[in-house]
C-alpha positions in Angstrom: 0.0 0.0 0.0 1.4 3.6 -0.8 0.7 6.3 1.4 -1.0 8.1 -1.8 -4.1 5.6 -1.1 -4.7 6.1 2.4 -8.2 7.3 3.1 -8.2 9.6 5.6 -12.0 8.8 7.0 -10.1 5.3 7.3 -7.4 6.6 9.4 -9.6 8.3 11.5 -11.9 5.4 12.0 -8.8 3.2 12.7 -7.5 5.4 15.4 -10.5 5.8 17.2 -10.9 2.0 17.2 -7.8 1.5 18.1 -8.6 4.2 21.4 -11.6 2.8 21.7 -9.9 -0.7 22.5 -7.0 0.3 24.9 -9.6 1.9 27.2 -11.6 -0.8 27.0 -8.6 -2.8 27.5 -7.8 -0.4 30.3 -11.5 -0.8 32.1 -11.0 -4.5 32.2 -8.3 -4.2 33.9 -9.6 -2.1 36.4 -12.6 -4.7 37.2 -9.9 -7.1 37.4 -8.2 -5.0 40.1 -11.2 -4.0 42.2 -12.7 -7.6 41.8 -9.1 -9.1 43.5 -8.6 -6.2 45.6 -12.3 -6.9 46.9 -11.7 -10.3 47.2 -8.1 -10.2 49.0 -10.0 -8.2 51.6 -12.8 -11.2 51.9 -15.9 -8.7 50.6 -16.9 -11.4 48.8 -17.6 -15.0 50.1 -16.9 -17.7 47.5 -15.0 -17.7 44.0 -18.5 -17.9 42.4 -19.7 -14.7 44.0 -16.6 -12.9 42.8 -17.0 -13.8 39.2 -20.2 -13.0 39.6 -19.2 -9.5 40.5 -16.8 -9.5 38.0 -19.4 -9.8 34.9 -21.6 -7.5 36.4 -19.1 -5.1 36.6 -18.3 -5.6 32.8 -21.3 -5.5 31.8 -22.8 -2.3 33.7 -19.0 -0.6 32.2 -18.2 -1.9 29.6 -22.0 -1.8 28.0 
């Protein structure tokens, strides 16, 4: 590809999916760190509980 063909619509769409992806990227690992944070401090009860949290989490964020 030349650099004469490159849309620029394209590369506009391309970097804002490509932003769009590192914070999503960057959200998940937030959950992550709240959801083990939570659970090294027992908030939770069991392992199930805490995934639990977890995909509620990603889903009320990341939605």
């Amino acid at each position: 590809m030349q650099i004469d063909d490159i849309n620029p619509q394209e590369v506009e769409y391309m970097t804002k999916a490509s932003e769009q992806e590192k914070e999503r990227a960057s959200f998940e690992a937030l959950i992550n760190y709240v959801v083990q944070s939570a659970s090294d401090a027992q908030m939770f009860g069991t392992g199930e509980s805490i995934e639990t949290a977890r995909r509620h989490l990603c889903r009320t964020i990341l939605s």
